[in-house]
LODOPA-57072 format. One line per field, with one value per residue (C-alpha): residue number from 1; x, y, z. Coordinates in nm, 4 decimals. Layout:
% residues N
num	[NUM, ...];
px	[X, ...];
py	[Y, ...];
pz	[Z, ...];
***
This chain:
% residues 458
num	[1, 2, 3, 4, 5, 6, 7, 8, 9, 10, 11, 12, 13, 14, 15, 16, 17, 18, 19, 20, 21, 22, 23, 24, 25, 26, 27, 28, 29, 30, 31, 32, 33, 34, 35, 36, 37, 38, 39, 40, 41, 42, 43, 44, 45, 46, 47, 48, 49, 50, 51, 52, 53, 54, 55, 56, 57, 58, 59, 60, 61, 62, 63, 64, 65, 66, 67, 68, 69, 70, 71, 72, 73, 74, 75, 76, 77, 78, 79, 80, 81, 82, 83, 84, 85, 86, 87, 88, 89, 90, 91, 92, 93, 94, 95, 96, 97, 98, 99, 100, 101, 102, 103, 104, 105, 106, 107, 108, 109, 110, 111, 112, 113, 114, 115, 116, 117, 118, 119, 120, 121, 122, 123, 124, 125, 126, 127, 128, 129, 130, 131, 132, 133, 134, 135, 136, 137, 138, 139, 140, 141, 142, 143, 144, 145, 146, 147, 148, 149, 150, 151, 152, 153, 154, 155, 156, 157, 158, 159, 160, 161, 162, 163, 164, 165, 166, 167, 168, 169, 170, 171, 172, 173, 174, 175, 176, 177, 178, 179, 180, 181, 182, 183, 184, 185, 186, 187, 188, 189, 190, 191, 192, 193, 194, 195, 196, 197, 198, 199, 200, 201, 202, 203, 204, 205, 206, 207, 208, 209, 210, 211, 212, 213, 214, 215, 216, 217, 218, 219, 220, 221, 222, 223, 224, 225, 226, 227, 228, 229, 230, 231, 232, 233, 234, 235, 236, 237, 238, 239, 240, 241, 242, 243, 244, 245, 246, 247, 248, 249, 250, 251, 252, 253, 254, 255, 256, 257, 258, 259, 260, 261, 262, 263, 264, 265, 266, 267, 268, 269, 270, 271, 272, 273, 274, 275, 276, 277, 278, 279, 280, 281, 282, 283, 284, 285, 286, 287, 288, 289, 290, 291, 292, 293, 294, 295, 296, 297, 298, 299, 300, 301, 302, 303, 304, 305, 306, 307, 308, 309, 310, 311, 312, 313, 314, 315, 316, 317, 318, 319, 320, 321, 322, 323, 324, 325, 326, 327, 328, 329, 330, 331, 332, 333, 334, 335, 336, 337, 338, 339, 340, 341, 342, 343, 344, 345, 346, 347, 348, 349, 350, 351, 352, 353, 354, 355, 356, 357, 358, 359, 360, 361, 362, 363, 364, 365, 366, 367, 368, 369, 370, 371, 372, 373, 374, 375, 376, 377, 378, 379, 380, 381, 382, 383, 384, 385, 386, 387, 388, 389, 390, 391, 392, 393, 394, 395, 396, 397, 398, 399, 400, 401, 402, 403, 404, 405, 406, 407, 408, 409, 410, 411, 412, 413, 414, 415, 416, 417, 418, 419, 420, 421, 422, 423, 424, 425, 426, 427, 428, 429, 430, 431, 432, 433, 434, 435, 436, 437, 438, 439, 440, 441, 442, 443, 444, 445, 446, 447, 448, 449, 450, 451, 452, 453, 454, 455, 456, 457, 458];
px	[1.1564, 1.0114, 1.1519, 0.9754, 1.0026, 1.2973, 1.1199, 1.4126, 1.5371, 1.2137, 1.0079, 0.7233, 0.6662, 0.3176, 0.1737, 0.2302, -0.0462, -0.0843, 0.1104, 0.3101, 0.5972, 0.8699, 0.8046, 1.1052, 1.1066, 1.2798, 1.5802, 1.9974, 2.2266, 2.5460, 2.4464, 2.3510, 2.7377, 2.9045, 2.6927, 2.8703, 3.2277, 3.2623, 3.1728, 3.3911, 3.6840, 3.6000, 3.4418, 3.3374, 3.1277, 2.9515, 2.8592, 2.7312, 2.5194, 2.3116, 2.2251, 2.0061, 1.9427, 1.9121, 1.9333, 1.5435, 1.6377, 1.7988, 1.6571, 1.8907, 1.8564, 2.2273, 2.2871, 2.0935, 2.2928, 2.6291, 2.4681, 2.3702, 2.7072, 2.8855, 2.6651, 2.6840, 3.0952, 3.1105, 2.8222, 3.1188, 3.3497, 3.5408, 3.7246, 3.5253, 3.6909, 3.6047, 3.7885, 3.5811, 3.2751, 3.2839, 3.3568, 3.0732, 2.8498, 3.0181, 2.9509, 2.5937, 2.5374, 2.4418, 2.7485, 2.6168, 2.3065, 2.4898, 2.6997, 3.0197, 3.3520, 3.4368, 3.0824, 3.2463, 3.5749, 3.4190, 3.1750, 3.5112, 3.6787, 3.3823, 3.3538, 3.5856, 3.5559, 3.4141, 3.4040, 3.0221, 2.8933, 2.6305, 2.5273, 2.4502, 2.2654, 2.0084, 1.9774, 1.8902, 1.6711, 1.4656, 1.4253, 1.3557, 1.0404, 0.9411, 0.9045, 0.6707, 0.4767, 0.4715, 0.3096, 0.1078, -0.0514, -0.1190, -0.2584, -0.4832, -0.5926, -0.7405, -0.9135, -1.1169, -1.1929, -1.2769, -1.5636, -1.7014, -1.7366, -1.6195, -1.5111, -1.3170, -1.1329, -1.0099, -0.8523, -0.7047, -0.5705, -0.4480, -0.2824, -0.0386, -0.0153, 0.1279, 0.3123, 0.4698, 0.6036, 0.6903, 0.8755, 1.2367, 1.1466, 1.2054, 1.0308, 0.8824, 1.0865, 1.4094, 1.6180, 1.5263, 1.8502, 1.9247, 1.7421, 1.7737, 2.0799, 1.8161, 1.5086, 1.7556, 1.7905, 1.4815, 1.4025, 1.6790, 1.5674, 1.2220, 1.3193, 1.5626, 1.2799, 0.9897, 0.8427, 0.5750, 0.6326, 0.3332, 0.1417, 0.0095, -0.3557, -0.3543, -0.4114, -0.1583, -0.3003, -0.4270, -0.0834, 0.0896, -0.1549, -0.0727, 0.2410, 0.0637, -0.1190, 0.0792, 0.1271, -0.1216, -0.3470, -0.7078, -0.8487, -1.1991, -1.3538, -1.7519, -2.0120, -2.4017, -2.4890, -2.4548, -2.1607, -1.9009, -1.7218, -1.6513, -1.5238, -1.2563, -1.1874, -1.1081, -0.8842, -0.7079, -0.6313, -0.5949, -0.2860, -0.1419, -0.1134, -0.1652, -0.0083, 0.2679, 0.2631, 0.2107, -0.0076, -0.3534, -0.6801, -1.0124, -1.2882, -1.6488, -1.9874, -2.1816, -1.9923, -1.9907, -1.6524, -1.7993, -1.8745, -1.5632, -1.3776, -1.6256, -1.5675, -1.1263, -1.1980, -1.3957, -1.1520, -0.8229, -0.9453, -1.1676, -1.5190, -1.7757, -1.9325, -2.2742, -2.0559, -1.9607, -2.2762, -2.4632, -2.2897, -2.2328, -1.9065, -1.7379, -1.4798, -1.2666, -1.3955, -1.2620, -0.9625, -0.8490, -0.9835, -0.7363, -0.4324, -0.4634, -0.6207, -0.2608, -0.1389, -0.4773, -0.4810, -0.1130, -0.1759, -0.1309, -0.4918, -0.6560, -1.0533, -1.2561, -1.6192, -1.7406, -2.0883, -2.1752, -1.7726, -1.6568, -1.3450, -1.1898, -1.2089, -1.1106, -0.8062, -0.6946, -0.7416, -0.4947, -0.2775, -0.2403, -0.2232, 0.1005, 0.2518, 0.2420, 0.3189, 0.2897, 0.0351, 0.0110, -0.2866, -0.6603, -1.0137, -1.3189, -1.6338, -1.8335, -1.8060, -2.2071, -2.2142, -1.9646, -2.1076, -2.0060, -1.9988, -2.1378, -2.4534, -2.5093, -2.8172, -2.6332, -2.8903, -2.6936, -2.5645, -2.3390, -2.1498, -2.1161, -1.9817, -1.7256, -1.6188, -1.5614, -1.3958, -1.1643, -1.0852, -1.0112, -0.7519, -0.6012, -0.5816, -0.3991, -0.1484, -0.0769, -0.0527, 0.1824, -0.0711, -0.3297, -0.6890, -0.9019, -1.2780, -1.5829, -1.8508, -2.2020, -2.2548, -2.6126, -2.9084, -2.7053, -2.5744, -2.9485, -3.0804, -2.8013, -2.8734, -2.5002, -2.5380, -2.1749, -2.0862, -1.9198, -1.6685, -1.9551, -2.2153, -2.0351, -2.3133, -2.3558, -2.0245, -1.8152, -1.5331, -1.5370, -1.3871, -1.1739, -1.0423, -0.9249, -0.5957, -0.7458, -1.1267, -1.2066, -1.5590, -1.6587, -1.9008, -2.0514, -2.2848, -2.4336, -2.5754, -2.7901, -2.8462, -2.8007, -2.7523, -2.4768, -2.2130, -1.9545, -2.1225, -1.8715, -1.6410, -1.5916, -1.4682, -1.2066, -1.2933, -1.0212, -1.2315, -0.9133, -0.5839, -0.3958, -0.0497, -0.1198, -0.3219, -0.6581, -0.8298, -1.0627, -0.9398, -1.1280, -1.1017, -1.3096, -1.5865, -1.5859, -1.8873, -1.9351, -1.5811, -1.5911, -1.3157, -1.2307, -0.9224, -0.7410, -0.8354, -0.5513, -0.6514, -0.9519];
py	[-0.9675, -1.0487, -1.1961, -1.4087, -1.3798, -1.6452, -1.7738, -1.9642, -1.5532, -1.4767, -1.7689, -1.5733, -1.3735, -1.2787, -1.4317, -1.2065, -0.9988, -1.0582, -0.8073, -0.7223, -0.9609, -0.7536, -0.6132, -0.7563, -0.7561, -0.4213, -0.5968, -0.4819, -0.7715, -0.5683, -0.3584, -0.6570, -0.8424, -0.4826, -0.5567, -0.8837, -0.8067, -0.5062, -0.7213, -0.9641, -0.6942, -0.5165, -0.6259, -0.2505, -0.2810, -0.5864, -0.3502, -0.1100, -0.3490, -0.5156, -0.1916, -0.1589, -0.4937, -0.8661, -1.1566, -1.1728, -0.8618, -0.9757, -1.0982, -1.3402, -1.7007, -1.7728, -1.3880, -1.4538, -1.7725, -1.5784, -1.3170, -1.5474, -1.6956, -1.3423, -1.2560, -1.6101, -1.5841, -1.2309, -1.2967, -1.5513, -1.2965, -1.5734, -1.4062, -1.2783, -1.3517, -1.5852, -1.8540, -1.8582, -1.7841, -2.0996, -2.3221, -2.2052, -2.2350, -2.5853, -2.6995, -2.5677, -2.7966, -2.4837, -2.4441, -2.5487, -2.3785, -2.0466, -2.0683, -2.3546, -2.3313, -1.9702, -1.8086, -1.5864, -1.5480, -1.4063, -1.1626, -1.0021, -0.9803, -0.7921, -0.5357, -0.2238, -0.0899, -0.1843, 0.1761, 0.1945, -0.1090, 0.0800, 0.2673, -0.0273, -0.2099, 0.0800, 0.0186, -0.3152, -0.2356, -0.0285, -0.2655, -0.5321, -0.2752, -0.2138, -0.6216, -0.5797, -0.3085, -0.5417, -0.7959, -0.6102, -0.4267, -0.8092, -0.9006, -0.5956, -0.5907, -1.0364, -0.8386, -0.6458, -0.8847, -1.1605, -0.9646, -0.9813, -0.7135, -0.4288, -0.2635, -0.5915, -0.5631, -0.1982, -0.3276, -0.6124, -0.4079, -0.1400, -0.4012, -0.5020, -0.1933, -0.1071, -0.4409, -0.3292, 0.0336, -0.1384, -0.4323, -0.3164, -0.2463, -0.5305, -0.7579, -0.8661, -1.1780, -1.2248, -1.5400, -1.4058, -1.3319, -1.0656, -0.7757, -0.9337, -0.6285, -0.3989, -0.4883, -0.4495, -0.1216, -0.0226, -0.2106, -0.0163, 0.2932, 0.2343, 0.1351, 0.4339, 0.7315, 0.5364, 0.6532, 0.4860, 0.2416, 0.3038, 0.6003, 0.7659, 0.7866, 1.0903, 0.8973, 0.8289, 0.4752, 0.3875, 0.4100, 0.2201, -0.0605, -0.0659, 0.1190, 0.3234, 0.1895, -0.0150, -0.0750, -0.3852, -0.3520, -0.3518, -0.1825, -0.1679, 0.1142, 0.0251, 0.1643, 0.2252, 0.5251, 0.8544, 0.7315, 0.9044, 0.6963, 0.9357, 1.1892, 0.9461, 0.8467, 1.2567, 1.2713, 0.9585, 1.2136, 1.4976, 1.3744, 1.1989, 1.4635, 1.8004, 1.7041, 1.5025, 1.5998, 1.2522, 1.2062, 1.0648, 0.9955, 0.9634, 0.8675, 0.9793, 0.8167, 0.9528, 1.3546, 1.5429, 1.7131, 2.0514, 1.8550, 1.7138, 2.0447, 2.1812, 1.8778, 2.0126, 2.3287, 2.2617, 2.0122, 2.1741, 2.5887, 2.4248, 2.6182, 2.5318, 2.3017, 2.4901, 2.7853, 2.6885, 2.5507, 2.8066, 3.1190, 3.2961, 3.2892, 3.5152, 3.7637, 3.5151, 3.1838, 3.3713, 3.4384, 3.0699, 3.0116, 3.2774, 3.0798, 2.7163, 2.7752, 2.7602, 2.4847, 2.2515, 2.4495, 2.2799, 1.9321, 1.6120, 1.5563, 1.4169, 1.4204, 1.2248, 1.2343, 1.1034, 0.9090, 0.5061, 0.4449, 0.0637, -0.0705, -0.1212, 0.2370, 0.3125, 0.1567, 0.2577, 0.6139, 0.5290, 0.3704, 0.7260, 0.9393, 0.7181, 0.7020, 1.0874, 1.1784, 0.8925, 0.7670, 0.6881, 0.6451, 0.5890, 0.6129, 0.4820, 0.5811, 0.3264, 0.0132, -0.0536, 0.2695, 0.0705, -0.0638, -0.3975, -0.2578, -0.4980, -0.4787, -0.8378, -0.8509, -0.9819, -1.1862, -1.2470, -0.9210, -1.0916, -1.2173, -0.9029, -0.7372, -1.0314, -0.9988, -0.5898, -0.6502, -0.9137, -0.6488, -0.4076, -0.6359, -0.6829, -0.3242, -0.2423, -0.5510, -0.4671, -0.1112, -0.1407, 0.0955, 0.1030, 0.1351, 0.2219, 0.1292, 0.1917, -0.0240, -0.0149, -0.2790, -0.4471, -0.3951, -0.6260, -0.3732, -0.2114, -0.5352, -0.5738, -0.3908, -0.2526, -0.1447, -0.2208, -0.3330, -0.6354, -0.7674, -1.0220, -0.7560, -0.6107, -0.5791, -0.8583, -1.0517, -1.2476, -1.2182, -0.8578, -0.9642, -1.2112, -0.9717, -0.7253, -0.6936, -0.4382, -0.4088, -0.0851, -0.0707, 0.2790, 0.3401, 0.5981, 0.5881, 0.9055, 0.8174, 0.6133, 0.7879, 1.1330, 1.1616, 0.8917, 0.9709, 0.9492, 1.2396, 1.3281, 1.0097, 0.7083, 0.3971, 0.2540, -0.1168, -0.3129, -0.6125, -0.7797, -0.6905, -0.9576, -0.8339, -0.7707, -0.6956, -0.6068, -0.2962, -0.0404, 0.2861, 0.5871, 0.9273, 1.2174, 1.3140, 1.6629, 1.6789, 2.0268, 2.0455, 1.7136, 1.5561, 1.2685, 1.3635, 1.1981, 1.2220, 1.4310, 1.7551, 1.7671];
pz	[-4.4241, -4.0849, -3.7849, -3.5491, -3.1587, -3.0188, -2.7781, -2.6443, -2.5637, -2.3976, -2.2730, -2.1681, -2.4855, -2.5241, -2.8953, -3.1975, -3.3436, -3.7052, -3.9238, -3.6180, -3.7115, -3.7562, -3.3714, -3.1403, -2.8285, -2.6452, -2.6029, -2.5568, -2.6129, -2.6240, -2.3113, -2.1364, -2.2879, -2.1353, -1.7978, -1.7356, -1.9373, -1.6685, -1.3719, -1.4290, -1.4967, -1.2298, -0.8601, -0.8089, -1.0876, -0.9128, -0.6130, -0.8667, -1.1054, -0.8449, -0.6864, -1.0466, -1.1568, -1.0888, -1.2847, -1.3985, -1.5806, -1.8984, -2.2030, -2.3140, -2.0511, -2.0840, -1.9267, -1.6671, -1.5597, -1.6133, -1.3926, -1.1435, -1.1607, -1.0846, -0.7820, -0.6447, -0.6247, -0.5145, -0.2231, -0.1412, -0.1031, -0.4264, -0.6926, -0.9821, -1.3342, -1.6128, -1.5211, -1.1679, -1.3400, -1.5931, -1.2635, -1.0463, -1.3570, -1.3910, -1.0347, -1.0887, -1.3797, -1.6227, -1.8363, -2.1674, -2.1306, -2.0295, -2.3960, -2.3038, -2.1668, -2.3493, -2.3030, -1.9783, -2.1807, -2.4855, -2.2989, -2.1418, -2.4796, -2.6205, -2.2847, -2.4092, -2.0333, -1.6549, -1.5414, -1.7698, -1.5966, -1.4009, -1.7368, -1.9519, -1.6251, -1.6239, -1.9979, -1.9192, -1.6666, -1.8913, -2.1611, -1.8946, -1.8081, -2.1546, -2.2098, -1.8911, -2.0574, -2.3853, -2.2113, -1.9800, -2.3187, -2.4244, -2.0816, -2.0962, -2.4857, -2.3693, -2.0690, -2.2682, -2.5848, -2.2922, -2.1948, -1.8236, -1.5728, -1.6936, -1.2837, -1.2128, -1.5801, -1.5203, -1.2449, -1.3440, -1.6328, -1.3875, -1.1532, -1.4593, -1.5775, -1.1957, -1.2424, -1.5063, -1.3949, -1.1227, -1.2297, -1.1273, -0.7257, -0.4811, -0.3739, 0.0111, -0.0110, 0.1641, 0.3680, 0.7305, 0.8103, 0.5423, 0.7295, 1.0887, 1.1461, 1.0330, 1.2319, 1.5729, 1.4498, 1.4617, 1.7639, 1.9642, 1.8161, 1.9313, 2.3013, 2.2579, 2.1406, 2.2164, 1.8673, 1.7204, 1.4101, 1.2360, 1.1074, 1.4615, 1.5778, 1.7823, 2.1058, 2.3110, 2.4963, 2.1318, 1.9827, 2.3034, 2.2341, 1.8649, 1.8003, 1.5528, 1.2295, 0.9733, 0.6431, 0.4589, 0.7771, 0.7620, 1.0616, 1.1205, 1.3389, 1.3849, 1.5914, 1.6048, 1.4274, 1.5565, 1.8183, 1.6359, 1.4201, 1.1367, 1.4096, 1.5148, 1.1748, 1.1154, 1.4074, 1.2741, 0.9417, 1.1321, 1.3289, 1.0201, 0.7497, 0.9612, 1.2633, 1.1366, 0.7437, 0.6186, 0.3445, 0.3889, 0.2051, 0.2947, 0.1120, 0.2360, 0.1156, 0.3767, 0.3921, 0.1422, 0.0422, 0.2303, 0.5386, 0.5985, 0.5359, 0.8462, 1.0455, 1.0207, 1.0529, 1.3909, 1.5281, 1.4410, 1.5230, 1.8087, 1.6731, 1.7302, 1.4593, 1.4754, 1.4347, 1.1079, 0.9724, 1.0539, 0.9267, 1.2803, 1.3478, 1.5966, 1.5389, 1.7820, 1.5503, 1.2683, 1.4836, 1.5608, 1.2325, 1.0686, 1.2733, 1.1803, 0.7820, 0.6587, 0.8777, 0.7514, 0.3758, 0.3458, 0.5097, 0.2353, 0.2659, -0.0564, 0.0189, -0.2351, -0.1512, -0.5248, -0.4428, -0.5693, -0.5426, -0.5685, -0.3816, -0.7292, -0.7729, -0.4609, -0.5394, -0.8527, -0.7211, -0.3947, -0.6546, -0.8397, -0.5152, -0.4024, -0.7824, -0.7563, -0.3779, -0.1746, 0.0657, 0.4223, 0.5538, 0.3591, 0.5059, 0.3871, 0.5284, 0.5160, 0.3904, 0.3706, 0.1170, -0.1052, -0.4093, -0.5738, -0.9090, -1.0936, -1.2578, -1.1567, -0.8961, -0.5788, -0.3691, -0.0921, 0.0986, 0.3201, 0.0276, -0.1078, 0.1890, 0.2236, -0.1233, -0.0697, 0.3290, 0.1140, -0.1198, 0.0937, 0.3042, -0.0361, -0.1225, 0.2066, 0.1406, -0.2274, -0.1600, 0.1749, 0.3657, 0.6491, 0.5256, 0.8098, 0.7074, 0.8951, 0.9822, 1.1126, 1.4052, 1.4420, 1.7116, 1.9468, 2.1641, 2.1659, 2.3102, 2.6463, 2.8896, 2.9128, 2.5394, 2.4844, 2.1288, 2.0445, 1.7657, 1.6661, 1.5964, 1.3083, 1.0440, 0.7501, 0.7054, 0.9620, 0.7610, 0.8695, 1.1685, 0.9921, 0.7686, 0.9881, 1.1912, 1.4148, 1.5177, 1.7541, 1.8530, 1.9633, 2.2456, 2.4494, 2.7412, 2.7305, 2.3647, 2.5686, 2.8590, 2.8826, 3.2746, 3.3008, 3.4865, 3.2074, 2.9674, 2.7577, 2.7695, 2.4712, 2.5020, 2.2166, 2.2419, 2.0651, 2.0029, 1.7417, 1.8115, 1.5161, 1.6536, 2.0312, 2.3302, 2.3360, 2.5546, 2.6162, 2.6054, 2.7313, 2.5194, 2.5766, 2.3713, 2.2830, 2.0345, 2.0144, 1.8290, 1.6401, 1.7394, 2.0218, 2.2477, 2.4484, 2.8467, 2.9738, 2.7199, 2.8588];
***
């Protein structure tokens, strides 16, 4: 005997595979009938349940409206029992579809006990997830019969996967009073330690400006080559995850793995980077080397310097390093080394770079983190005589600049002239600040280290 999916139970039931008839959907109707019996006994149990659940969690529609019912009352601060229940779902016009006048009655007379009200919510909750899986197994089974690019499909198919695991977590969506008491919070705590809300840059005027880099932010650091930009894009690591034990990635196109690892070493134990490179260190190198090799060995520092990488697999791999341990902070170096990943011939460049910047602000919004990608800028600044770089010379795509919340623009003047009177200084132009000011900040260059620090260490 088979038995055919109610679709009346789950509206958005994903079709049945032939032969798979007999497969119902992961489903508990008495766990979800103890859920509601014990809330209605019980007003603890109402704290409890919607600590686990909400109302999109149960299977059954009429639950849901019961559920809905419960919360609605007890936001109130109105008496939770049947008799209230069938009212409010009386005044909200959903009685009959919720089961009639002795649907809330009935579910108490079948609840033995309120005291297991949080139990059988996680049950539901689980269940709830395993429909998500069901239909995010359908959803990625049509991916792959439908054909197409093959990049773009993966992660589709690892987007509802993610969806899926992730179903039970809350969502960014919330009447704007809700968190108001917690926003003051943080806004006296900031005037109070003057800490910075985002994940820190390691320079001090840079992190006034911008009170650190936050979460779904695209910020773009561009330059002409050989300025530096993958330097500053180190320090930004450096003082995330071995300064401040955050955990960071960075993927490299241009480094390789090696490279990056000497670029640390130099910066953090302050050898030289010739040192390093070319096998003569001295017995003090090894020295300062000795001292910070377990501070850097132990830093959260995922580097990924696999060649030909595409944003979508940028992505799915940031997507695994925050499943397992989180994920602050992610570098890309650079965005023209990205490929599209399709084996489509793209004609026109600047499309394709627009496509990938888009991406990328996506990336940084669905995964709640700062992405900090760098950018080569055009001959513009070679052709003023001031050589100074501007937001409109990033390289191939406007929406670059669109894209971005933050655009920093590095510069130096000695890269053009070697007897200018600022060797060894850089200016941070903030060409794009989305959420404030913009400035030029002036760091010091110290090359022969790799790393940019801020003017009062020199």
């Amino acid at each position: 005997m088979t038995t055919e999916i109610d679709t009346d139970l789950w509206p958005d039931a994903p079709p049945i595979e032939p032969g798979h008839l007999d497969r119902m959907p992961p489903h508990d109707l008495e766990a979800e009938v103890s859920v509601l019996g014990g809330m209605m006994l019980h007003q603890s149990a109402v704290m409890e349940v919607v600590e686990i659940i909400d109302g999109s969690h149960f299977y059954k529609p009429a639950h849901e409206l019961v559920f809905n019912a419960i919360t609605d009352l007890f936001g109130r601060g109105e008496p939770v029992d049947p008799i209230t229940v069938t009212n409010r779902l009386r005044e909200r016009g959903e009685l009959t579809r919720a089961g009639g006048e002795t649907a809330a009655f009935q579910l108490v007379q079948q609840t033995a006990v309120a005291v297991n009200a949080s139990y059988y919510a996680d049950i539901v909750r689980q269940k709830n997830t395993l429909r998500g899986l069901v239909q995010a197994g359908t959803a990625i089974a049509q991916l792959g019969y439908a054909g197409g690019d093959a990049n773009e499909s993966a992660d589709a198919a690892a987007t509802e996967l993610n969806n899926a695991i992730q179903i039970q977590d809350d969502p960014d969506s919330a009447p704007i009073g809700d968190d108001m008491a917690d926003m003051v919070d943080e806004l006296v705590d900031l005037e109070k330690n003057g800490k910075a809300m985002g994940v820190p840059t390691g320079f001090v005027d840079l992190d006034s400006l911008t009170h650190g880099l936050h979460g779904g932010q695209m910020i773009i650091v561009a330059a002409r080559p050989a300025m530096g930009k993958s330097t500053l894009a180190v320090d930004f690591l450096r003082a995330c995850s071995i300064q401040h034990g955050r955990p960071a990635a960075m993927f490299s196109l241009e480094m390789g793995r090696r490279e990056v690892q000497h670029r640390i070493m130099s910066a953090e134990a302050r050898i030289g980077l010739h040192h390093i490179r070319g096998g003569n260190m001295t017995d003090s190198d090894w020295e300062r080397f000795a001292r910070r090799l377990p501070d850097v060995s132990a830093a959260p520092l995922t580097i990924d310097a696999t060649p030909n990488q595409t944003i979508m697999q940028i992505k799915s791999r940031c997507r695994k390093l925050k499943q397992r341990g989180g994920l602050d902070l992610v570098v890309i170096d650079y965005l023209q080394l990205v490929t599209s990943g399709t084996s489509r011939r793209q004609d026109n460049r600047q499309q394709e770079v627009s496509d990938m910047s888009r991406n990328v602000k996506l990336m940084a919004k669905e995964l709640n983190i700062p992405v900090v990608v760098l950018c080569q800028l055009n001959r513009g600044p070679e052709q003023r005589n001031d050589k100074r770089p501007m937001v409109s010379d990033l390289r191939e795509s406007g929406s670059l600049e669109q894209d971005a919340d933050l655009v920093i623009l590095l510069h130096r003047e000695d890269a053009y002239d070697k007897e200018s009177a600022r060797a060894g200084e850089a200016d941070l132009i903030v060409g794009k600040h989305r959420n404030g000011p913009t400035a030029t900040i002036t760091v010091a260059f110290q090359g022969h280290y790799s790393r940019f620090v801020d003017m009062a260490q020199t």
